[in-house]
C-alpha positions in Angstrom: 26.8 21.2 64.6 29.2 18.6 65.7 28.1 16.3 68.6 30.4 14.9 71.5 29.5 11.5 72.3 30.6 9.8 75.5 31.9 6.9 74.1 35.3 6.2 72.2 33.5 4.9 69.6 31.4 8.1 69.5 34.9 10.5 69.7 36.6 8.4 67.0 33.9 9.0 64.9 34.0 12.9 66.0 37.8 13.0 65.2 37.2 11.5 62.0 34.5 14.1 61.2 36.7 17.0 62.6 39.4 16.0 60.4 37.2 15.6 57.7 35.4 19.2 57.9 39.3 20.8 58.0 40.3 19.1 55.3 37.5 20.3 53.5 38.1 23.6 55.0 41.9 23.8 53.7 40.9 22.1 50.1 38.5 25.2 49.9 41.4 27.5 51.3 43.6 25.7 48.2 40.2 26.1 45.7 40.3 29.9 46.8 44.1 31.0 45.9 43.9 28.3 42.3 41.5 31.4 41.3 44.6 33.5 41.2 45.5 33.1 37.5 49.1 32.4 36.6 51.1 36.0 36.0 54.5 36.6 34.9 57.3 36.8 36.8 59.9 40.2 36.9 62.2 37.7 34.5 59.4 36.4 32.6 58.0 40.0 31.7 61.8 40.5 30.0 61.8 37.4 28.0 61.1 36.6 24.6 58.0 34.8 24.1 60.0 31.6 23.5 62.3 31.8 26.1 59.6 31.7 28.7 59.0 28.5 30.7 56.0 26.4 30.2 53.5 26.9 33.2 53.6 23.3 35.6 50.2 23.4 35.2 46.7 24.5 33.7 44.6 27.0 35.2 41.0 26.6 34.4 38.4 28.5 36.1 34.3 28.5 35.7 34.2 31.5 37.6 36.5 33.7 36.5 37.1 36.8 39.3 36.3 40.7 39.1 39.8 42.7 38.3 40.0 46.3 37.8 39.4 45.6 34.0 35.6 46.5 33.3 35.0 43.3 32.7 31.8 41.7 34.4 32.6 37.7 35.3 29.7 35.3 35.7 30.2 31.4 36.4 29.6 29.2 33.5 26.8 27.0 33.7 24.8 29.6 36.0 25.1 32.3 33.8 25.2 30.3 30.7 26.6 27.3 28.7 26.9 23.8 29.0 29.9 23.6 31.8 30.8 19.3 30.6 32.0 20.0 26.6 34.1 23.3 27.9 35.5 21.5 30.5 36.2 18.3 28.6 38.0 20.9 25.7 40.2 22.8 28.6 41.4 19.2 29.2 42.6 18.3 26.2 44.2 21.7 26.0 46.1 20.8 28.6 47.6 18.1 27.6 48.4 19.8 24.2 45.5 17.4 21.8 44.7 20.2 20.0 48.3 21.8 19.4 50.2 24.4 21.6 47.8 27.2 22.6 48.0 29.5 25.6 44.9 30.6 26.5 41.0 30.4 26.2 38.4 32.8 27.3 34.6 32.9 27.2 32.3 35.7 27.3 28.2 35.1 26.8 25.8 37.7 27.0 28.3 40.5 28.4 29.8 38.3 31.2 33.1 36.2 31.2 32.2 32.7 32.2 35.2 31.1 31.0 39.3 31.6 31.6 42.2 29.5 31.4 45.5 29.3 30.6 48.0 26.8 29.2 51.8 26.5 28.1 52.7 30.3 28.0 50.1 31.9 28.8 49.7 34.9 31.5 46.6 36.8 32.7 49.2 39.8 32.7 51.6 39.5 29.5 50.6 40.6 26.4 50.8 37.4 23.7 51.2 38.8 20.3 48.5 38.6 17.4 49.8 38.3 14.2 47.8 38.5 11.7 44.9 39.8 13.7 46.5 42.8 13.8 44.9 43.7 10.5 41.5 43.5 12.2 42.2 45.7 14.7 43.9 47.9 11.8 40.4 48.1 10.8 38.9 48.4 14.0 41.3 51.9 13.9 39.2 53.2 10.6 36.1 52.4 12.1 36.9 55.1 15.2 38.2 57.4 12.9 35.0 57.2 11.2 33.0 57.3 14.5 34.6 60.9 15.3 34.3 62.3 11.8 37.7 62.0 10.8 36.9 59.8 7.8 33.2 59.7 6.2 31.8 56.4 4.4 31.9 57.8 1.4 35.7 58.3 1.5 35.5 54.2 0.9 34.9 54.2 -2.5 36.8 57.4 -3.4 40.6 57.0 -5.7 43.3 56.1 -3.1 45.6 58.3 -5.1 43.0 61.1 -4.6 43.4 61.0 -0.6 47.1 61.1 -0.3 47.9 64.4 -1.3 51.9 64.0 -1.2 52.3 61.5 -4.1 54.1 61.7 -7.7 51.0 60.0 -9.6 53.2 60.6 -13.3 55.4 57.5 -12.4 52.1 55.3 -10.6 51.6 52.1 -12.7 48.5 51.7 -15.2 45.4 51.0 -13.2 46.5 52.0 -9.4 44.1 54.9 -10.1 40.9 52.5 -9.9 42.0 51.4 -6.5 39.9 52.5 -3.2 40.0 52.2 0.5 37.5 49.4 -0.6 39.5 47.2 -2.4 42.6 47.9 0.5 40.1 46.3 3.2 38.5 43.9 1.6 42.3 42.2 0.4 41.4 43.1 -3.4 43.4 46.0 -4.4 44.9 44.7 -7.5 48.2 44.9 -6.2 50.9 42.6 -7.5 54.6 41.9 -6.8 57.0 39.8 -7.3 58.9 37.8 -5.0 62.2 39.6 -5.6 60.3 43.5 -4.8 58.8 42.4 -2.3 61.9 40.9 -0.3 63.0 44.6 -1.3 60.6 46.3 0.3 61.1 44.3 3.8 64.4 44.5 3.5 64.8 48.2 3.6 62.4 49.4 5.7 64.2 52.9 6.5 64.1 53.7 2.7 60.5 52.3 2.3 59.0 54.0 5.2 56.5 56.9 5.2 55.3 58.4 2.2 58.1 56.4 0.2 56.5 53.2 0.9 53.1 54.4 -1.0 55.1 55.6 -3.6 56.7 52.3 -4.0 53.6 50.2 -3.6 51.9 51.9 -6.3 54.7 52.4 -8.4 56.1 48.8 -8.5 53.0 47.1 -9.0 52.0 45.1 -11.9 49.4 46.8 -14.1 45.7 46.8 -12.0 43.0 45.7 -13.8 39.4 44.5 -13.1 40.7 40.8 -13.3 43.7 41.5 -11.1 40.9 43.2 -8.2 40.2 40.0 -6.4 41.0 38.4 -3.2 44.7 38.3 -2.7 45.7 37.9 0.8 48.8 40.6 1.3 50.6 42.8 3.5 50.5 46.4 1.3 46.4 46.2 1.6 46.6 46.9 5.4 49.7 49.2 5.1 48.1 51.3 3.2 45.0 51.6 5.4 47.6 53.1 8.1 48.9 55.5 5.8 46.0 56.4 4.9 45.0 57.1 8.4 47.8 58.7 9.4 47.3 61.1 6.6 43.9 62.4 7.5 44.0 61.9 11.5 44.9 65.7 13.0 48.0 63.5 15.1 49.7 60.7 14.1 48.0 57.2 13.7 50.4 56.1 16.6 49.1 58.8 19.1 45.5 57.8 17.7 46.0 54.2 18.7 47.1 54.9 22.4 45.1 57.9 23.0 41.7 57.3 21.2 41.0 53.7 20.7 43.4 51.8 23.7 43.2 54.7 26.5 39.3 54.9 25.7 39.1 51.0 26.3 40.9 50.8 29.7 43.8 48.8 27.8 47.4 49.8 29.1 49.2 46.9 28.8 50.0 46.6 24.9 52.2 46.9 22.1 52.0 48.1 18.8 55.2 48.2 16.6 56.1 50.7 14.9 58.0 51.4 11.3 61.1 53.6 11.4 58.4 56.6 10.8 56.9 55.6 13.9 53.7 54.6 12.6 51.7 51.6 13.2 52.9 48.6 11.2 49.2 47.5 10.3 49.9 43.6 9.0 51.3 42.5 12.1 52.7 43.8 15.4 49.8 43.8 17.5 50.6 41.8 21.7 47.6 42.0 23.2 46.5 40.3 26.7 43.6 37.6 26.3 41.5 39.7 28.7 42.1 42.8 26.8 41.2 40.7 23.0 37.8 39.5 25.2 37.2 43.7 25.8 37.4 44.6 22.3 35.1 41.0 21.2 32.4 42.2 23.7 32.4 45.8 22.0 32.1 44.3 18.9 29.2 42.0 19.6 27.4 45.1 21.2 27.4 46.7 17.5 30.6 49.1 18.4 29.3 50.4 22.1 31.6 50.7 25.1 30.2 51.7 28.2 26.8 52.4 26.9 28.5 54.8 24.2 28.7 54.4 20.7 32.7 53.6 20.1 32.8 52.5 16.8 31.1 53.6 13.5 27.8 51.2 13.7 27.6 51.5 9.4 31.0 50.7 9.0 31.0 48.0 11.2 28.2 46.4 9.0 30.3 46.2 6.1 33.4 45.1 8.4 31.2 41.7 9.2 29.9 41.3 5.5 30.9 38.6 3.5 32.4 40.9 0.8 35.1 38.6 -0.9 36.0 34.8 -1.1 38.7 33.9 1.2 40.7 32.0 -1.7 44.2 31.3 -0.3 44.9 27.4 0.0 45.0 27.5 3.8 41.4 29.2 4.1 38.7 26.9 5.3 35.9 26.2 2.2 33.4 28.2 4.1 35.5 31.4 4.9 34.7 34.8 3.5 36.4 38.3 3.7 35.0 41.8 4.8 36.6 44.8 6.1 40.2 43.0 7.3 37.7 40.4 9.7 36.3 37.0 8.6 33.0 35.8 8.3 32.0 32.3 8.1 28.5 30.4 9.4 27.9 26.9 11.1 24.6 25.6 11.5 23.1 23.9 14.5 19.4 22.1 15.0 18.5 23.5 12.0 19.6 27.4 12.7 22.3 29.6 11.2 24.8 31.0 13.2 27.3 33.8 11.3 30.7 34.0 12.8 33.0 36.9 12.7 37.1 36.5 13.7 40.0 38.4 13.9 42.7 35.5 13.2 46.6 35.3 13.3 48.6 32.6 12.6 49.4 30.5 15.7 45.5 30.3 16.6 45.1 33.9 17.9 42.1 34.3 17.4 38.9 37.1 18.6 35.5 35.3 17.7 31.9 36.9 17.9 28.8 35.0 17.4 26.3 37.7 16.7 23.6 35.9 17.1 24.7 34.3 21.0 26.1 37.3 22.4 29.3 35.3 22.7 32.7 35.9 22.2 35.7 33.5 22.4 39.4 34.3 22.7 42.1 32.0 22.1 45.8 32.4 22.1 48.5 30.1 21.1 51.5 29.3 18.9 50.7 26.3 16.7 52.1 25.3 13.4 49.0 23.3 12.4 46.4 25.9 14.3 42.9 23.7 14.0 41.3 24.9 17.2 38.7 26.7 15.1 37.3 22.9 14.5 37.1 22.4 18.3 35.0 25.6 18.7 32.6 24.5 16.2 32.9 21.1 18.0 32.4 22.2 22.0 32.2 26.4 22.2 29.0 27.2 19.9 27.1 23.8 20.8 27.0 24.6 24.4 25.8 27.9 24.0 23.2 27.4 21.3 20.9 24.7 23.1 18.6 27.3 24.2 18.5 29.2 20.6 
């Protein structure tokens, strides 16, 4: 209650608290609509990526709102995690520390506590993936699998015994000893030189379909047990989608709407195709950052969505083992390979935390800490792409001091 004195003294003072009270009033009014994350215009939605204009400002919000998403918000720091390190990290976001990267999302223990948005990021526009597009490649086998279109055992069978339409007379020495195994874990064997495979990409109408498998396993160098290690390549993950699309009773496109993206409540994406119209499985995957947190919180529930088991639980197991070195110059020392995902581990006050990522070059990125129930999204489009240090740095900390 305001009082009313007699004196002017007494209704300066009463002005000055009036005042003060609407001005607090309207700064809550302003708090209210800043929880209205930053969506893209009419022109916006029919621009390229880097066309678009950066946003005048950052949108950072601890309590993220409810949309007609299925995802549950929670406010960080009542819900969970340390609110000063995340904040302190969304700063120097802003003012691009860390490299160019559009958005970051937090989800702990089923509830997003976390969203913001920098540069070109949207709430509402898909931001493509990348590389991470071979995770959710992967993800795609591990539904199959779930409805009984593909069986574990199938894993370690011949790939040229599960595509029935190939010439194997003209397959090079060795191709035979190659499994759906070896495609996902990036150590099939398969070689190529520069010059075949500038071929391959540069005629994708002639190496399309059934033609492309022909060609991969035609054209390789000789496969050996030497030649089946890590090797980080694009005909690992294309050859998953042919595969796929060979066994599924559709086509691996209609799969990827209608039984994995429909099923999920995701609407808004894009998945490009090859001039076959099938899934192109290395990269081609815009997601929005809501949608990537979705698909991390399935994940860190072992594969459930809405209470129901979504993905195959066994295969999932070996998607998050640490099956093969990741050897390529630009890996991390602690990064290892499973099922087209990456594992790695950090440890804090003497525990062990194993990390699982989907990752595309720019710093797209879905991570799951098992162990936390937490699951961070980040999109962006930097050269460098270190932001993995500063979730070691602020993320996982301020999460794990109750663990």
């Amino acid at each position: 209650m305001i009082y009313v004195g007699n004196n002017m003294f007494t209704n300066l003072i009463n002005k000055v608290v009036v005042i003060s009270l609407l001005l607090i009033f309207c700064v809550g009014l302003s708090a209210e609509d800043s929880e209205q994350a930053p969506r893209a215009t009419v022109d916006e939605k029919e621009m390229q990526f880097w066309d678009m204009p950066l946003l005048e400002e950052a949108f950072i919000d601890t309590a993220p709102i409810k949309l007609n998403d299925d995802l549950e918000p929670g406010k960080l720091g009542i819900d969970g995690g340390d609110k000063a390190p995340i904040l302190q990290l969304a700063k120097e976001l802003s003012e691009n520390k860390h490299g160019k990267y559009d958005s970051l999302l937090i989800s702990y223990k089923g509830k997003l506590l976390f969203e913001s948005y920098y540069n070109r990021g949207r709430i509402d526009l898909p931001h493509f993936q990348f590389s991470a597009t071979k995770g959710y490649t992967s993800l795609m086998l591990a539904r199959a699998m779930q409805l009984g279109y593909v069986k574990m055992a199938d894993l370690h069978k011949p790939l040229v015994d599960l595509f029935k339409d190939l010439d194997t007379s003209t397959l090079a020495n060795g191709t035979e000893q190659i499994t759906l195994h070896h495609l996902l874990s990036m150590s099939s064997g398969l070689r190529y030189s520069d010059e075949q495979l500038e071929t391959f990409r540069g005629d994708r109408e002639k190496y399309s379909g059934t033609a492309e498998v022909q060609a991969f396993l035609e054209a390789t160098q000789p496969v050996t047990k030497e030649s089946q290690i890590f090797k980080y390549q694009a005909s690992d993950p294309l050859l998953v989608m042919h595969f796929l699309n060979s066994v599924l009773p559709g086509s691996a496109k209609e799969f990827v709407e209608q039984e994995f993206f429909n099923q999920m409540n995701i609407t808004d994406f894009t998945w490009r195709l090859d001039p076959k119209q099938m899934p192109i499985a290395d990269s081609g995957v815009d997601l929005t950052s809501r949608d990537m947190l979705k698909i991390g919180q399935m994940l860190a529930n072992k594969g459930k969505w809405q209470n129901k088991q979504f993905l195959s639980e066994d295969y999932l197991s070996l998607t998050f083992s640490p099956i093969t070195k990741a050897t390529e110059t630009w890996h991390p020392e602690n990064f290892f390979y499973g099922y087209l995902w990456y594992q790695t581990n950090m440890t804090l006050n003497n525990k062990k935390y194993d990390i699982n990522l989907a990752w595309g070059a720019g710093g797209n990125r879905i991570i799951v800490v098992n162990e936390l129930d937490l699951v961070i999204v980040i999109t962006g489009h930097d050269i460098e792409d270190v932001i993995f240090d500063q979730v070691k740095k602020y993320i996982i900390p301020a999460f794990s001091k109750k663990h």
